[in-house]
C-alpha positions as CSV (number, residue, x, y, z in Angstrom):
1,X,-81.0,203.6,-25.3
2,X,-79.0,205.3,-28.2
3,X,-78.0,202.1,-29.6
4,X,-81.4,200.4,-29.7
5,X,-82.5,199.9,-33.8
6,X,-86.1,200.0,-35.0
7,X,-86.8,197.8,-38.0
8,X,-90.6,197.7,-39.5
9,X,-92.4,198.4,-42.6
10,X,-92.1,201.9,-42.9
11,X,-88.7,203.1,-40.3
12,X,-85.3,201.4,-39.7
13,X,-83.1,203.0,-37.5
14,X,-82.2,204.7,-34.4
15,X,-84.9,204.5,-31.6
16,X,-83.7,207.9,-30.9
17,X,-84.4,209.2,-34.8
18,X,-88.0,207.6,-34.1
19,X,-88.9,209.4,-31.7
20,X,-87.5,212.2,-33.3
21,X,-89.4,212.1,-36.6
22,X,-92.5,211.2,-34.7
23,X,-92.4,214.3,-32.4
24,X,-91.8,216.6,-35.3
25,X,-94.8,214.8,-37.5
26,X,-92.1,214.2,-39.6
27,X,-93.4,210.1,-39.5
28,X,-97.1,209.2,-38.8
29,X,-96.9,207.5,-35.4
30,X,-100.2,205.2,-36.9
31,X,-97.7,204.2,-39.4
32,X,-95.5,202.0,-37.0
33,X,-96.4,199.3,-35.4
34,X,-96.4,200.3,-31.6
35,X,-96.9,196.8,-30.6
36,X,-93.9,195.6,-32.5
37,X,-91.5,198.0,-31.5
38,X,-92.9,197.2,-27.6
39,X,-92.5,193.9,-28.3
40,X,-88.8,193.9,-30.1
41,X,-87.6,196.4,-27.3
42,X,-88.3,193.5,-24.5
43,X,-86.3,191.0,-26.7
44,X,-83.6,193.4,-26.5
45,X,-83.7,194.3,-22.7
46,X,-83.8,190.8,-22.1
47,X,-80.7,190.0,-24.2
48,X,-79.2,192.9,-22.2
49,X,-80.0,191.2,-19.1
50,X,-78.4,188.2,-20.2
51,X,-75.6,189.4,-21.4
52,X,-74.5,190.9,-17.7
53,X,-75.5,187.9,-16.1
54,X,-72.8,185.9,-18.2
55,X,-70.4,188.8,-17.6
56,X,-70.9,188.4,-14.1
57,X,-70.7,184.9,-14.4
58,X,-67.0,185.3,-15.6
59,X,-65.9,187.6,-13.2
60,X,-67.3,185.8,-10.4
61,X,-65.5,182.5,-11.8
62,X,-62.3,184.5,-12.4
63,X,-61.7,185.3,-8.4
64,X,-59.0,182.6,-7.7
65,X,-60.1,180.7,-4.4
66,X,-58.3,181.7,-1.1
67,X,-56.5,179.0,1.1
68,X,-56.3,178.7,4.9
C-alpha cells in the first residue's frame, strides 16, 4: 500500500503519511473526505487488478505452442 497517493482539499500524499498524521492528531480525520479517499482507493485496486490481468495476458500469449 506504500505507493498509494491521497489527493483532497486539505492532504496530498502518501496513504501511509495519512494515516500517520491522523493517528498522531497531527490532521483532523473530519477534515478529509473519508468517502473520497474510499472511493479513489477502489479506482486504484481496480486498475491494479487490471494491470495483472494484461500481464497475465502476455505471459500466457508468450508460451509458444507445442507440436505432436
Amino acid at each position: 500500500m506504500s505507493n498509494y497517493s491521497v489527493k483532497t482539499e486539505v492532504f496530498e500524499g502518501p496513504f501511509d503519511l495519512l494515516l500517520d498524521l491522523v493517528s498522531r492528531q497531527k490532521l483532523d480525520i473530519n477534515a478529509i473526505s473519508l468517502t473520497e479517499i474510499t472511493d479513489n482507493y477502489i479506482e486504484h485496486i481496480e486498475q491494479m487488478k487490471e494491470n495483472e490481468l494484461v500481464k497475465f495476458r502476455g505471459e500466457k500469449t508468450s508460451i509458444p505452442a507445442c507440436s505432436s
